[in-house]
C-alpha positions in Angstrom: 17.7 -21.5 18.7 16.1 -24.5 20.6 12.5 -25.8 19.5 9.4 -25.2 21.7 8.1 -29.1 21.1 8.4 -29.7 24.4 6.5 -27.0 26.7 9.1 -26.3 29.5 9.9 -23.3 31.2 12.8 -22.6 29.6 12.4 -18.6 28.8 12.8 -19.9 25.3 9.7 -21.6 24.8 7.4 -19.6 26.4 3.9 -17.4 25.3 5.1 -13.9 26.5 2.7 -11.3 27.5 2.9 -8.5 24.7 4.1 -5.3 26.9 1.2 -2.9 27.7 1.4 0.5 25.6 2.9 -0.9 22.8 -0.2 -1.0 20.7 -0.8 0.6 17.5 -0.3 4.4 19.2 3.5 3.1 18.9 3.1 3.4 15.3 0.4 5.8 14.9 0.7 9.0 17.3 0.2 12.2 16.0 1.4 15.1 18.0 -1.6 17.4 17.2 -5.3 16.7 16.1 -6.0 17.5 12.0 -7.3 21.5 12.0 -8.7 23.5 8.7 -6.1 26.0 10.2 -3.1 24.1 10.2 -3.5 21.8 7.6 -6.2 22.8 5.3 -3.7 24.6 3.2 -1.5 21.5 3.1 -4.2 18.9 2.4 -6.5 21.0 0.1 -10.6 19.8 0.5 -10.9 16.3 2.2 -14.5 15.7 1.0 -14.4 11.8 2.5 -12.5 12.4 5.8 -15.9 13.3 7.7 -17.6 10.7 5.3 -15.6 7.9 6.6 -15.7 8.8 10.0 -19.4 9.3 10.5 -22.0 7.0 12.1 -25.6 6.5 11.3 -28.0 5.2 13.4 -30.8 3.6 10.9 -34.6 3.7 12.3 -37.0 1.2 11.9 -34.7 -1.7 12.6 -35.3 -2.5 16.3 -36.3 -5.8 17.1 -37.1 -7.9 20.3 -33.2 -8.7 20.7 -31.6 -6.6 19.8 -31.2 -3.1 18.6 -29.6 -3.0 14.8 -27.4 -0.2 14.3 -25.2 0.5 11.4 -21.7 0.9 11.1 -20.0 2.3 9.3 -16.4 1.8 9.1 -16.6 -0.8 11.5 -15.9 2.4 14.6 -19.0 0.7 16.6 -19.3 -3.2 16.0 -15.5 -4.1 17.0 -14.2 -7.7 16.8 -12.5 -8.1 19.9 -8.7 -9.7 19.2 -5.6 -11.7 20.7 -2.4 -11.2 18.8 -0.1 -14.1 18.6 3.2 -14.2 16.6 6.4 -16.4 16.7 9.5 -15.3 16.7 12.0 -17.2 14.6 15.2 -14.9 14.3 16.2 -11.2 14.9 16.1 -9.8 18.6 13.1 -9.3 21.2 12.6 -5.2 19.9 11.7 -6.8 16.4 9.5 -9.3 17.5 7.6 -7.1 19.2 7.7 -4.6 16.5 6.5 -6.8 14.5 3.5 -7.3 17.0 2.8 -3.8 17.3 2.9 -2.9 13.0 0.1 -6.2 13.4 -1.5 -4.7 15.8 -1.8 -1.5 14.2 -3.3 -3.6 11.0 -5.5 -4.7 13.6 -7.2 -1.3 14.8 -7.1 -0.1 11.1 -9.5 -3.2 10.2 -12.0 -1.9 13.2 -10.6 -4.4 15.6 -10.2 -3.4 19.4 -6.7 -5.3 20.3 -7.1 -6.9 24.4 -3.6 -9.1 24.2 -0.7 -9.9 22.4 1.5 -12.9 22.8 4.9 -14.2 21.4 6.7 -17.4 20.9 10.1 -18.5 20.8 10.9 -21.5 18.2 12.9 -22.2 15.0 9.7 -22.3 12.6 5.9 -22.1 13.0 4.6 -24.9 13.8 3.1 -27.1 10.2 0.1 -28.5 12.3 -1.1 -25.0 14.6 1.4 -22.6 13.5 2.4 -22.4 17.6 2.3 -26.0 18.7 -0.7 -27.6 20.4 0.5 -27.0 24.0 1.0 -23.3 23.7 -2.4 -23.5 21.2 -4.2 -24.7 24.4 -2.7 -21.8 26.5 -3.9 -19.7 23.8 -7.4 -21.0 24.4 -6.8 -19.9 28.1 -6.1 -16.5 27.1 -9.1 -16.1 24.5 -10.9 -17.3 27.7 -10.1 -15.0 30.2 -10.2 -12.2 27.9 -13.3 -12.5 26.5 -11.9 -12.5 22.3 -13.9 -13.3 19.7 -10.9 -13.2 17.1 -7.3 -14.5 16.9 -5.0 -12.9 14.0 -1.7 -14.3 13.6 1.4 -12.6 12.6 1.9 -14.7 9.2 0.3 -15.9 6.5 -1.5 -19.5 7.6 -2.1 -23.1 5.8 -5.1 -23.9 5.4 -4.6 -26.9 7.4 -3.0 -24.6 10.3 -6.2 -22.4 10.1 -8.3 -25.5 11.0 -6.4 -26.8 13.4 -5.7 -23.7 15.3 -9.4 -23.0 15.0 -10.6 -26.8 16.6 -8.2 -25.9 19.8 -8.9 -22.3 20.7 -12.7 -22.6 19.2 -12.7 -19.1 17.9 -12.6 -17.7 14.9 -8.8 -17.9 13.4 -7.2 -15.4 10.9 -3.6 -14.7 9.6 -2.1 -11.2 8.9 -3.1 -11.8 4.9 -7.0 -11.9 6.0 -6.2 -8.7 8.0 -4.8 -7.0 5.1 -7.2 -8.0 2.5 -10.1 -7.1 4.9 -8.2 -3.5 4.9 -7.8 -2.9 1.1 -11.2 -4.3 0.7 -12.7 -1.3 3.4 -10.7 1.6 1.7 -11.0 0.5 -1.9 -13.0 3.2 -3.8 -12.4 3.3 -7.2 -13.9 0.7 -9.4 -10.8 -1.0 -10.8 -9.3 -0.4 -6.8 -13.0 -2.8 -5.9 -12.1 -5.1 -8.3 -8.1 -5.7 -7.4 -9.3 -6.4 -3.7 -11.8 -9.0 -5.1 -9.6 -10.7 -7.3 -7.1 -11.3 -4.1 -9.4 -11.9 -1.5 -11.1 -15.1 -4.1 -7.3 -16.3 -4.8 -6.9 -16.0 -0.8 -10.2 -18.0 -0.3 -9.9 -20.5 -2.9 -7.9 -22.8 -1.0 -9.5 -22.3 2.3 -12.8 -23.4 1.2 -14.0 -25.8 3.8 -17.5 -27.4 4.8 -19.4 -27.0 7.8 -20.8 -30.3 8.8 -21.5 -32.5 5.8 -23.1 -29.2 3.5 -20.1 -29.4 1.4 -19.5 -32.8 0.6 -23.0 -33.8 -0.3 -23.1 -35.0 -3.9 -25.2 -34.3 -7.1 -25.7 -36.7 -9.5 -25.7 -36.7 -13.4 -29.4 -38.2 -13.6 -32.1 -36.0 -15.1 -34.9 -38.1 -13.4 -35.8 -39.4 -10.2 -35.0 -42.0 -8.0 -31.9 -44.7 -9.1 -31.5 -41.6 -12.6 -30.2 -39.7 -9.4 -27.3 -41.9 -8.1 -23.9 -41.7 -9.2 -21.4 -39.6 -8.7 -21.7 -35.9 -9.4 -20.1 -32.9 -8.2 -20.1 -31.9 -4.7 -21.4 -28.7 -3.2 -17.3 -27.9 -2.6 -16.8 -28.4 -6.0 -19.3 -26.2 -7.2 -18.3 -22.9 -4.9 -14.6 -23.5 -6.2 -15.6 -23.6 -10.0 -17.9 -20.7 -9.8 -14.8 -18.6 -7.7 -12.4 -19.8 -10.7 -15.1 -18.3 -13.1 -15.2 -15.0 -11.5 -11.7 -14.8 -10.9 -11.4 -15.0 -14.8 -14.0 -12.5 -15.4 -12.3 -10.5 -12.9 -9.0 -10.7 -14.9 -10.6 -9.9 -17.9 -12.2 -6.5 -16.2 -8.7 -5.6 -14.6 -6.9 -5.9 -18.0 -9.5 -3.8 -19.7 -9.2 -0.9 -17.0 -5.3 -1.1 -17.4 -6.1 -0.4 -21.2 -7.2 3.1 -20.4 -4.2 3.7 -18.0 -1.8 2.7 -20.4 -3.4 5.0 -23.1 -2.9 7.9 -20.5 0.7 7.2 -20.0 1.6 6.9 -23.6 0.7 10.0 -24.0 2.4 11.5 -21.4 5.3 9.7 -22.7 4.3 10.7 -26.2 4.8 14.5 -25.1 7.9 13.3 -23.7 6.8 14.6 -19.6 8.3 13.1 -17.2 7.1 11.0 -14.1 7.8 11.0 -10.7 6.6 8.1 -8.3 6.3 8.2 -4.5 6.4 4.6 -3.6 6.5 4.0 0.4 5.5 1.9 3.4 2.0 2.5 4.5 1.5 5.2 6.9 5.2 7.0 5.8 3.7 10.4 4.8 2.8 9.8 0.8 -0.2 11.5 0.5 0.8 14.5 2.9 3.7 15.0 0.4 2.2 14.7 -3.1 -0.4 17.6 -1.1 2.6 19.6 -0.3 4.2 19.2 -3.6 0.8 19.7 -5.7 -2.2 20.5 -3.6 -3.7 17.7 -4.8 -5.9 17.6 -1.9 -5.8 13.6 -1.6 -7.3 12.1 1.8 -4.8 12.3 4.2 -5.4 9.7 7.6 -3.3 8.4 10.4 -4.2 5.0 9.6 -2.5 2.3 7.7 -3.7 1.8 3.7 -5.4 5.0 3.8 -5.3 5.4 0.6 -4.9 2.9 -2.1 -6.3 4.3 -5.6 -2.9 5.7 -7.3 -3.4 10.0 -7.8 -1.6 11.4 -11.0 -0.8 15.2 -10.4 0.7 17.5 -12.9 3.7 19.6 -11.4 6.0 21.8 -12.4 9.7 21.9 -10.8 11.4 25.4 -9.7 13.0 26.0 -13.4 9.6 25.6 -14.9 9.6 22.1 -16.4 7.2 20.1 -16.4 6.3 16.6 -14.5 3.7 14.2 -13.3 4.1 13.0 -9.8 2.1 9.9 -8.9 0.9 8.9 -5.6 0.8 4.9 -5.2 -0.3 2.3 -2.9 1.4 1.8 0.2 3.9 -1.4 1.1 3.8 -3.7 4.3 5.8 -5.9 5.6 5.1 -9.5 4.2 2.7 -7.7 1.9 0.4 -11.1 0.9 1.6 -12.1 -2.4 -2.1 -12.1 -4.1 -2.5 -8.1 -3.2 1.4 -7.6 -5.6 -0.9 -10.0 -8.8 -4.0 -8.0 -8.0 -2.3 -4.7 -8.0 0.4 -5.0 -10.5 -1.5 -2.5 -13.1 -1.5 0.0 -10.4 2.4 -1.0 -9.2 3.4 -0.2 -13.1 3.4 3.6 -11.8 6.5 2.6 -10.3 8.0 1.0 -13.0 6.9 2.9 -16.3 8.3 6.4 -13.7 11.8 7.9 -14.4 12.1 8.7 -10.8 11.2 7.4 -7.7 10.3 9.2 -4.3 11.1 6.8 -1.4 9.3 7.9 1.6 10.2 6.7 5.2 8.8 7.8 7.9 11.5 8.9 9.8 9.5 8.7 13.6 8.9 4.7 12.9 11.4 2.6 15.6 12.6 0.2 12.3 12.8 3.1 9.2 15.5 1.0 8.4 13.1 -2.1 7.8 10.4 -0.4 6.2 12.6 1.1 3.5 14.2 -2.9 2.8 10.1 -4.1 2.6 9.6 -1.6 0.0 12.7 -2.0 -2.0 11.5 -5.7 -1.9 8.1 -5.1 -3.9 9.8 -2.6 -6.2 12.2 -5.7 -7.3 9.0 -7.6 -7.6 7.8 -5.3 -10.2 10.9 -4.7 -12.4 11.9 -1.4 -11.2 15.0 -2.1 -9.6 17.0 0.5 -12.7 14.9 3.6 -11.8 16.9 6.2 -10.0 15.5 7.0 -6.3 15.3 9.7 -4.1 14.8 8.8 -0.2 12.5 10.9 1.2 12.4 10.6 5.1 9.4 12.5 6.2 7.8 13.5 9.4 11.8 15.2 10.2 9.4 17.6 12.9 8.7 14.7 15.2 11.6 11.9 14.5 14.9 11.8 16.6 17.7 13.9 15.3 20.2 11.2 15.5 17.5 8.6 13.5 17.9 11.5 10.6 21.3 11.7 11.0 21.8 8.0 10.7 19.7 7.5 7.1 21.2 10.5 6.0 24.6 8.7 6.3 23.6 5.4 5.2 20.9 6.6 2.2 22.2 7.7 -1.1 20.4 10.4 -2.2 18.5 11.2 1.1 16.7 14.3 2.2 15.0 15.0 5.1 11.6 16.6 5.0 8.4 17.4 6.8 5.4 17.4 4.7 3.7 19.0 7.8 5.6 22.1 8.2 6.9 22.3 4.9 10.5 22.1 6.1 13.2 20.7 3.6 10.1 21.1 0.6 12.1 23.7 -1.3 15.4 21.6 -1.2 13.6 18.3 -2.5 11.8 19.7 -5.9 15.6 21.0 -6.6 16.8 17.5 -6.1 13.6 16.4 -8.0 14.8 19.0 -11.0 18.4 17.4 -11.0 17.5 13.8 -11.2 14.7 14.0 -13.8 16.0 12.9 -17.1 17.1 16.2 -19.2 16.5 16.6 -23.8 19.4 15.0 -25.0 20.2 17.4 -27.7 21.3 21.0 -26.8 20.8 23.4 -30.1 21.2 26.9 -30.6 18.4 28.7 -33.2 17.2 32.0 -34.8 13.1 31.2 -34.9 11.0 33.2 -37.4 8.5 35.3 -35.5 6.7 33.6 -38.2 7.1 30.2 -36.6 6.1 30.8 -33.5 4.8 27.9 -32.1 8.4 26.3 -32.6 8.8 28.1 -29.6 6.1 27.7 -27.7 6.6 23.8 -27.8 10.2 24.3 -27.0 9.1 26.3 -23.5 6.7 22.9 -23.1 8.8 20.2 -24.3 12.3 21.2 -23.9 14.3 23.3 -21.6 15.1 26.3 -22.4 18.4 28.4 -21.5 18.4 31.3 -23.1 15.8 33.5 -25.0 16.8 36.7 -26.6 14.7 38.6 -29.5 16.1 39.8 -32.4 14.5 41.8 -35.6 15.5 38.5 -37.7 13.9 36.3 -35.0 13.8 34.4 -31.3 17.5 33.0 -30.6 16.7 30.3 -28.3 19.7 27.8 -26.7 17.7 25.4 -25.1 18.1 21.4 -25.2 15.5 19.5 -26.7 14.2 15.8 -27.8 15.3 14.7 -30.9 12.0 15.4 -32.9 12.0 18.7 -32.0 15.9 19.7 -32.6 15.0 18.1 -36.5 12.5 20.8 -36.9 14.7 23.3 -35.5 17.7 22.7 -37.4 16.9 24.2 -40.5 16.7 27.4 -38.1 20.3 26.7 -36.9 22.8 29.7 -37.8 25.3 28.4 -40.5 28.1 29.2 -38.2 26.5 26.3 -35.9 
């Protein structure tokens, strides 16, 4: 792979135009519009879907300028962007795959994508990420274009976000930015509020710069005036990065009481011996759509990236009537910025406390095979690697048959489903019944009519299979947990 330091024409050093059509509708086409009709039934009530799509024009706010409106979910006010990415390794399709997912990101944010461009070269460049001769071609493009914004397909030094920024004189933002500035639109929940701001002050803590001389003025230690002022003191910099350290530790301390509470839940659970199922996915793959299907949980369901990022526990029950939890969690990216895995790691524990794991791909996506290699990444990252999975690869109604056919043979433990028709449901809570962890102890017992709740809890913890009433009692062969097959044993028949 040759280096782009020196700005030939060589097809391997040069800005290519990002092919027309390939924008975020690559990623993000739907066949039909959403209907109450069609997929009211599968969804259940989406109370914010008409929330977050509204707009609302605020009176009174005119002024000699300009007219003020307000936007909400940035649908009106959109930055206008260039992409630009460079291409280290892999082939031209995932370079510009990679473009596309980015600029996907991009629309999602509220951003209205005019060009894309791509470079060839062994690594980003340590001073402007793309070089200064291709950083000044850059500048042509922002130029001719009209952009306000350029996001760039990695995550950026500060030092490579200032240069950049000198050269095209724009603002400058990397892929991280993009994604925080997502998480931080769709966050609802309070502890969901607080993950985002923990990551986006880590993000900003070393890109703190001054404008001018307004952050390096100092204060000094004086309490009077005149020469009591002189002396060095702490400069405004200074300041801004030790009051962000002191709300990123009050932060922590919020994040770790909220987790408190979650944990509680889950002990119980636990306590009662039910078992979990978690769907874990790339963004965008279907997760929501499913754990509707599966539960009518009735859980906003978008076509847009990060939809949906406060984790859902549902309570289901699988075809032979026992009982699970299945929780939805956030979704996975590419190069998801390592801040968001810290922030989120309370909410990632879903994952990692389950005894099963749904993997869903979307099956329609040009790279399933990457998106299911980004995820398996993060579910290393948080210690789940020993939990059995279950690939799930959704949207089956509008993928290529050969696409299925191909994870079908490379995936252990695959199923193909569509969450929209409801095709292959049936056949995955079956799967789901077979891989959730069965009582360990099977016992055989006459139960007292008198001691009947002995019974019930063995319908509710344990798994019953057989029931047969006698005049001396219930005979139940069922397997159970240990604590329950020591309080059935004294019930066991002697010949047992």
């Amino acid at each position: 792979m040759t280096s782009s330091s020196s700005f030939s024409q060589d097809a391997q050093s040069v800005v290519q135009n990002y092919p027309e059509g390939l924008r975020a509708d690559a990623l993000m086409e739907e066949d039909v519009a959403w209907s109450h009709e069609i997929d009211g039934a599968r969804d259940g009530e989406q109370f914010d879907r008409a929330e977050r799509a509204a707009l609302r024009r605020v009176a009174g706010l005119s002024t000699e300028l300009e007219d003020v409106t307000e936007v909400e979910y940035r649908q009106l006010r959109l930055e206008r962007v260039v992409l630009v990415g460079v291409w280290t390794s892999g082939t031209v399709q995932d370079a510009e795959n990679s473009l596309a997912e980015l600029a996907a990101l991009a629309e999602t944010a509220g951003a209205l994508v005019l060009d894309g461009v791509v470079q060839r070269r062994d690594k980003p460049d340590p001073a402007t990420y793309i070089g200064s001769g291709k950083a000044l071609e850059l500048r042509d493009i922002v130029l001719e274009t009209g952009a306000d914004t350029v996001v760039c397909d990695g995550e950026l030094s500060p030092g490579q976000l200032i240069h950049l920024e000198d050269v095209v004189k724009v603002k400058v933002i990397d892929r991280t930015a993009l994604i925080l500035d997502i998480f931080a639109q769709h966050a609802k929940s309070r502890e969901g509020k607080a993950q985002v701001a923990l990551a986006q002050m880590q993000y900003m803590l070393p890109r703190l710069r001054g404008w001018g001389q307004s952050l390096s003025r100092q204060m000094g230690g004086g309490k009077g005036g005149g020469l009591a002022t002189r002396g060095p003191g702490e400069t405004k910099i200074e300041t801004d990065r030790r009051r962000i350290r002191e709300k990123m530790a009050k932060m922590r301390r919020e994040i770790a009481e909220m987790k408190t509470g979650r944990e509680i839940k889950r002990q119980e659970r636990k306590r009662n011996k039910v078992p979990s199922v978690a769907i874990a996915g790339y963004t965008n793959a279907g997760k929501s759509s499913l754990l509707n299907r599966l539960t009518g949980a009735g859980v906003l369901v978008e076509n847009a990236l990060f939809a949906t990022l406060d984790p859902t526990v549902r309570r289901a029950e699988t075809p032979s009537g026992r009982l699970y939890t299945l929780a939805d969690t956030v979704g996975f990216v590419r190069h998801l910025p390592h801040h968001l895995v810290e922030a989120f790691r309370s909410t990632m524990e879903e994952v990692g406390e389950s005894d099963l794991i749904l993997h869903v791909v979307d099956g329609s996506h040009p790279a399933p095979e990457e998106q299911l290699a980004a995820v398996r990444e993060v579910i290393r990252e948080v210690g789940a690697v020993d939990i059995p999975e279950i690939v799930v690869i959704n949207k089956a109604d509008a993928a290529d048959p050969l696409t299925i056919q191909r994870l079908l043979r490379t995936q252990r433990h695959a199923i193909a489903v569509s969450a929209r028709t409801g095709a292959g449901i049936e056949e995955l809570l079956g799967l789901i019944d077979a891989e959730l962890p069965r009582p360990e102890v099977e016992i055989e017992a006459l139960v007292p009519y008198t001691h009947g709740k002995l019974v019930a809890r063995t319908h509710a913890d344990g798994e019953v299979l057989s029931e047969e009433h006698t005049a001396d009692g219930t005979l139940l062969k069922a397997r159970v947990h240990e604590e329950l097959a020591a309080e059935l044993a004294p019930f066991v028949p002697a010949a047992h």
